[in-house]
N, C-alpha and C positions, 0 to 999 in steps of 0.2 A: 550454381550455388556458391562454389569457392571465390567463383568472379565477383558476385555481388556481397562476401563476405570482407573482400582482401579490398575493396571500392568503399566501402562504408568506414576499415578500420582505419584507411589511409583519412577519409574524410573527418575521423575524429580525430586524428593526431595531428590534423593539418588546424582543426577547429579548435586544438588545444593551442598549438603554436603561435594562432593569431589572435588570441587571446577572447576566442569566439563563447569559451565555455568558464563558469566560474571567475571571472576576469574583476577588476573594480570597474564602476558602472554599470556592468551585467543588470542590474534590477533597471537601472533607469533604460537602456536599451530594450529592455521588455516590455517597458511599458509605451516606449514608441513603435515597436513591432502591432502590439495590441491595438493602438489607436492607429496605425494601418490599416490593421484585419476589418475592424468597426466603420472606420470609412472609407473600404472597401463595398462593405456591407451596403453602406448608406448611398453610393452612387451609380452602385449597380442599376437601379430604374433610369437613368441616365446612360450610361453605357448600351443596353437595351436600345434606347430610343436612340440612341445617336448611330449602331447599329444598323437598324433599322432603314435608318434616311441614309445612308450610307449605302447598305443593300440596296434601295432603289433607284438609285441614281448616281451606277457607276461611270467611271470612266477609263479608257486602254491608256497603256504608258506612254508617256512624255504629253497626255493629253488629260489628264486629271487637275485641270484648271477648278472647277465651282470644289472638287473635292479639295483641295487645298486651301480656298481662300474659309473654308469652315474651320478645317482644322487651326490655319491660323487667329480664325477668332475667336474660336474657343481659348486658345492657350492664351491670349490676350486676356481675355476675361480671369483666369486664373493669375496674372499678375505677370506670366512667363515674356521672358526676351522672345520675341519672335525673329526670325530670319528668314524672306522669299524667295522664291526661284532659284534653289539651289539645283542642281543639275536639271538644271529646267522649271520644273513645275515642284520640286521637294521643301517640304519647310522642316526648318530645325530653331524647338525652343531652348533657352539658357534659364535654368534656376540656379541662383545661386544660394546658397545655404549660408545660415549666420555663423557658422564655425567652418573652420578650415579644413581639409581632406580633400582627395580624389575628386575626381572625372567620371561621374558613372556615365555610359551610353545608352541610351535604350533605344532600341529601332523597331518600327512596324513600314509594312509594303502596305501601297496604296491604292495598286491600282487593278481595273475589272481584266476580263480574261473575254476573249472574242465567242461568247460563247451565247445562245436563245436559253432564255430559263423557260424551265417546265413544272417549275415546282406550284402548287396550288397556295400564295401568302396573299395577303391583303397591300405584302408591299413588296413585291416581286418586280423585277425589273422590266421595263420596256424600253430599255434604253435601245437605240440602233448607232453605228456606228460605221465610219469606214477601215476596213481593216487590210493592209497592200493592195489596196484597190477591189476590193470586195465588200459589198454592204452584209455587216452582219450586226447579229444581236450581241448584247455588251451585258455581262452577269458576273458578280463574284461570288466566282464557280471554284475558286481555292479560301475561302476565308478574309482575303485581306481589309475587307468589312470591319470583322473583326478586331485583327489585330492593329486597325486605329482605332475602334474603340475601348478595345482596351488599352492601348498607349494612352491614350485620352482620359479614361480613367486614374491610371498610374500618375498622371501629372494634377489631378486634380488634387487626391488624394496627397500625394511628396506638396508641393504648393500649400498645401493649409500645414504643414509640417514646416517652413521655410526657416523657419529660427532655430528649428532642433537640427537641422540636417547636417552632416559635418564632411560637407564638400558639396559638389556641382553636378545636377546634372544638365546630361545633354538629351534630347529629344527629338529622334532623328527620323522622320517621315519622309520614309523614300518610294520614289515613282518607279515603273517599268521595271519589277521584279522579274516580269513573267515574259520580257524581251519589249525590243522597241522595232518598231516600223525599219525596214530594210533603209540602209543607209546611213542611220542614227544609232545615235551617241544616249547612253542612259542606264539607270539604275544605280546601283551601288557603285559598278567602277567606276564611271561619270561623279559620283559624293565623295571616293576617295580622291579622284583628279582634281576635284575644286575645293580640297581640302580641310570637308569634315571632321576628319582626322587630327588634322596637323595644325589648322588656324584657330583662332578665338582661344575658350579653354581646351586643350587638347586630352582626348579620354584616355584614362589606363587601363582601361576595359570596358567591354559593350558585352549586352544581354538583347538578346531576342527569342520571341516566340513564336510558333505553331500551331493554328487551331487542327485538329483533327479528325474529320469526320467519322472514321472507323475507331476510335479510342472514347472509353467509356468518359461522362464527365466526374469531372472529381479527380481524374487520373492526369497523371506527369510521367510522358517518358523524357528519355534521356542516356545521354551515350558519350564518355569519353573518346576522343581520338576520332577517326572521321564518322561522322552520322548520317551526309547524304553527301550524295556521288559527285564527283567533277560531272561536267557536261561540255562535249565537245560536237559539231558539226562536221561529217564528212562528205565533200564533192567528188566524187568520181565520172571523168570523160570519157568515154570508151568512143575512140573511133574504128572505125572498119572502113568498107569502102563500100558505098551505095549499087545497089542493083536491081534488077529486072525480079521480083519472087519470084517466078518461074524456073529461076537458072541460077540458084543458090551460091552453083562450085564456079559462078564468074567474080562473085564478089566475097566481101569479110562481113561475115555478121554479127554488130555489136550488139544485137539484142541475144541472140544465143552466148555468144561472150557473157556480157551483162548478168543473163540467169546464173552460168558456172561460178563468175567472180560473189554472188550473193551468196551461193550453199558455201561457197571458200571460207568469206566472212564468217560465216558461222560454226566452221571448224577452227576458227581462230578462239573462239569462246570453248569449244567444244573437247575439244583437243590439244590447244595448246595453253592453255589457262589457268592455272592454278586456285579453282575457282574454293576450295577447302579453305585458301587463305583470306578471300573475299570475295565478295561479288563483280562482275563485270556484265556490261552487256555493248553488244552492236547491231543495231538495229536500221536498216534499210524502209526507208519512209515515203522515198518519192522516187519514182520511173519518169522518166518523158524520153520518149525515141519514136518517128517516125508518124507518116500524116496520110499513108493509105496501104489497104491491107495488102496490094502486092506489089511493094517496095520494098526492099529491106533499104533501108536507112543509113545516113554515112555514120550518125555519131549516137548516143543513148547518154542521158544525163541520171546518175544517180546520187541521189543525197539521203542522208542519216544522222543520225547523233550515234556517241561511242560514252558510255559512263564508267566510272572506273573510284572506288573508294582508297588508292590511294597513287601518290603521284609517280613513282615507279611502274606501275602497273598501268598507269594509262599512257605513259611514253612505250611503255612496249605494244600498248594495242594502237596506236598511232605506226610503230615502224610495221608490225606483220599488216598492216592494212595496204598498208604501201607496198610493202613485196608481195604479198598474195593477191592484189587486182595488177600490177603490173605482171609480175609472171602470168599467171591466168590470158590475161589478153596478149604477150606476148606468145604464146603454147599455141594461140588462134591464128596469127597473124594479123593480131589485131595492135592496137596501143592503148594506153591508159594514165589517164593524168589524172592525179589524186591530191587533190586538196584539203587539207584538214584546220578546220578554225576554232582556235582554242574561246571556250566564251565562259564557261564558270570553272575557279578549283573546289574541290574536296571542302565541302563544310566540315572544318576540322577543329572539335571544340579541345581546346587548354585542357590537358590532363591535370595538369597544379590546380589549375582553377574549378574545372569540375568536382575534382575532392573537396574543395575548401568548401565551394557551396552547396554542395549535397544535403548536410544538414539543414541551409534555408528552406531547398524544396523539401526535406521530409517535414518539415516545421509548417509549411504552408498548406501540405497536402495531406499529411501522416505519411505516415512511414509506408503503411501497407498500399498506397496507393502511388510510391514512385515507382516507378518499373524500368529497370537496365533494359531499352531496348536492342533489337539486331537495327545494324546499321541498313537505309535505303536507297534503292538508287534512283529517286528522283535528286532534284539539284535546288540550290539555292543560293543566290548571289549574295545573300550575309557572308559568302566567304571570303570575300575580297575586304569587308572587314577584316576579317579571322586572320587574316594575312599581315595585318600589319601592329596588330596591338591584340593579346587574349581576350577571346570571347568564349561564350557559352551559348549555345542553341537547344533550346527545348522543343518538345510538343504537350499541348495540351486536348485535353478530350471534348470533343464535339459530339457525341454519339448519346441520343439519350437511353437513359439505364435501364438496362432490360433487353437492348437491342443486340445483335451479335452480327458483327464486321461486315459479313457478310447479304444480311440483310438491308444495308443502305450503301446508296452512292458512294461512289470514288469521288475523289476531285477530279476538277475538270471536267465535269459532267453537267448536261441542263439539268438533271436532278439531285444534285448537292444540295447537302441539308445539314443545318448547323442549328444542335440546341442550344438555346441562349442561355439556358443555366451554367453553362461549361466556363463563361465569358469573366465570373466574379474571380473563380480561382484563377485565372492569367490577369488581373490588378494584381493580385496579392502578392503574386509570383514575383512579379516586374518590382515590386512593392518592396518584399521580403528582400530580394537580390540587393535590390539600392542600400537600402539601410542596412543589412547585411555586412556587404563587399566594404562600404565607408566606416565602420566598427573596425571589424577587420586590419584593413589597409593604414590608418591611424594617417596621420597628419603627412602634407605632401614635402621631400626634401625644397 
């Protein structure tokens, strides 16, 4: 209660300061917020449908080709600068506004998740795909459906606005959120290296969203400072030395190794953690050691991911990983080569900027329906934005009303399910921010 009190006061004094409240032009600024809201309203059955063909005909990252040559025709139709193949397959539009101001960013993820859908729709996917050498089904099984159609939305809507807007934005359609094919290059770091960021108009801030399958619609959460976890991959080698199973005490067993170095990992969270201060996790995901049952084996390969919500805390769970599998297989007679590959940071939204626009989200959503959420440890590559210019990461509510969390799919699941009513409030949102942040921000040095 004191936390979501001392969040709000800060948000009004920040909305006083930039001249968000009571300001001159305040009435005309209202009344382009309003003709947002209203064509919002009005393209929602459009958002929907585009949705929808979106949902049935996904595609995996760095391979969402037919997905992008839409998006870019849509935004052509809207009057938008289109730009293709940015880190591959990503398109990015340029509106520019008749008055002068800021760089707003807005980003959505593109692409499906390797996943068979189960859900009973009229336009459920049947896509197939190969996925590192595996034929599997292709579903968007996190949203990202969504959240182009609602970026798509957002630009229809900003677009018939283009004389009042008083600055630029940018519109950032990025691929392979959800990871790229072993050996490639993609996503967000791939759009900051080819220089989304930094070339053309360069943004002073980016906004992105969340749909959420377990949050009610009509709901906004939301979270200063970090919101979802870094993501990192761990390799661990364990050799020993091959033998006869018969005759265990002539060789070194890296799979007996391997099991104690796992319960180890887990007293690293357990024990040595500070887990009051945040969440952390390390989680062992894949085994492979040995090719018949009486051999013990020379070497056992183990890999995982380690999440960690802030950047301190995931450099410590990088070193105990290190010293507690090598000690471990050294105490055997064993050895242990630990590889760790850093792949997302800490989605970590702008506290300055979180205040300032608080008030848009309660403006968009009401008040009663933003919610300070606890921060989580899934991950998400918006943060490589977040990295170089403030941003803000939201979630919005996918869950229809009435339902309780519990009772529907996670992400990432064949059974994910996303109510399309949820999809008007995330225009608005994207909406609300734009025109917002460019009030606000006033005219660029």
């Amino acid at each position: 209660m004191n936390r979501n009190f001392t969040l709000r006061k800060q948000a009004l004094l920040a909305a006083v300061g930039l001249g968000l409240l009571a300001a001159p032009g305040m009435a005309q600024d209202s009344k382009l917020l309003a003709r947002a809201s209203a064509s919002a309203d009005k393209v929602e059955p459009k958002v929907i449908a585009w949705r929808r063909d979106f949902h049935e005909h996904p595609e995996l990252g760095n391979h969402e080709t037919e997905t992008a040559a839409k998006i870019a025709a849509q935004l052509q139709k809207f009057g938008i600068e289109v730009q293709t193949g940015v880190a591959k397959t990503g398109v990015v539009g340029i509106l520019k506004g008749g008055k002068p101001g800021p760089v707003v960013a807005l980003r959505a993820d593109i692409d499906g998740l390797p996943v068979t859908e189960r859900v009973d729709l009229p336009f459920a996917s049947k896509a197939r795909a190969t996925y590192n050498g595996q034929e599997v089904g292709v579903m968007h099984a996190c949203g990202h459906d969504t959240h182009i159609a609602m970026l798509l939305g957002a630009a229809e809507v900003l677009s018939g606005m283009k004389a009042d807007l008083k600055g630029t934005v940018k519109f950032i359609f990025q691929p392979a959120e959800e990871g790229v094919p072993e050996g490639e290059e993609g996503g967000a770091k791939l759009m900051v290296k080819e220089g989304v960021l930094s070339e053309g108009p360069k943004p002073d801030v980016i906004f992105g969203l969340h749909i959420n399958s377990q949050t009610e619609v009509g709901t906004l959460k939301y979270r200063p400072g970090g919101i979802m976890a870094s993501a990192d991959v761990f390799k661990i080698k364990v050799k020993g030395k091959q033998v006869h199973g018969a005759y265990p005490w002539n060789g070194v067993d890296p799979i007996v190794t391997s099991a104690q170095i796992i319960n180890g990992l887990q007293t690293i969270i357990s024990r040595q953690t500070e887990l009051p201060e945040d969440a952390a996790v390390i989680t062992v995901g894949m085994i492979h050691g040995g090719v018949r049952n009486n051999i013990i084996p020379e070497e056992v390969l183990l890999e995982g991911t380690i999440r960690a919500l802030k950047t301190d805390m995931q450099q410590k769970l990088h070193e105990k990983i290190k010293l507690t599998a090598t000690k471990i297989a050294e105490s055997a007679g064993a050895t242990a080569e630990v590889t760790i590959i850093p792949q997302v940071p800490v989605t970590y939204n702008d506290t300055d900027l979180t205040a300032r626009m608080l008030p848009t989200l309660e403006s968009v959503a009401g008040r009663d329906k933003v919610i300070l959420t606890k921060a989580v440890t899934g991950a998400e590559d918006f943060a490589y934005y977040q990295e170089k210019i403030p941003g803000l990461f939201v979630f919005v509510g996918g869950m229809a009303k009435g339902k309780k969390p519990e009772e529907v799919a996670p992400h990432h699941t064949p059974d994910f399910f996303i109510d399309e009513s949820g999809m008007k409030l995330g225009v608005k949102t994207l909406t609300g921010l734009t025109l917002n942040y460019m009030e606000g921000k006033g005219k660029r040095k």
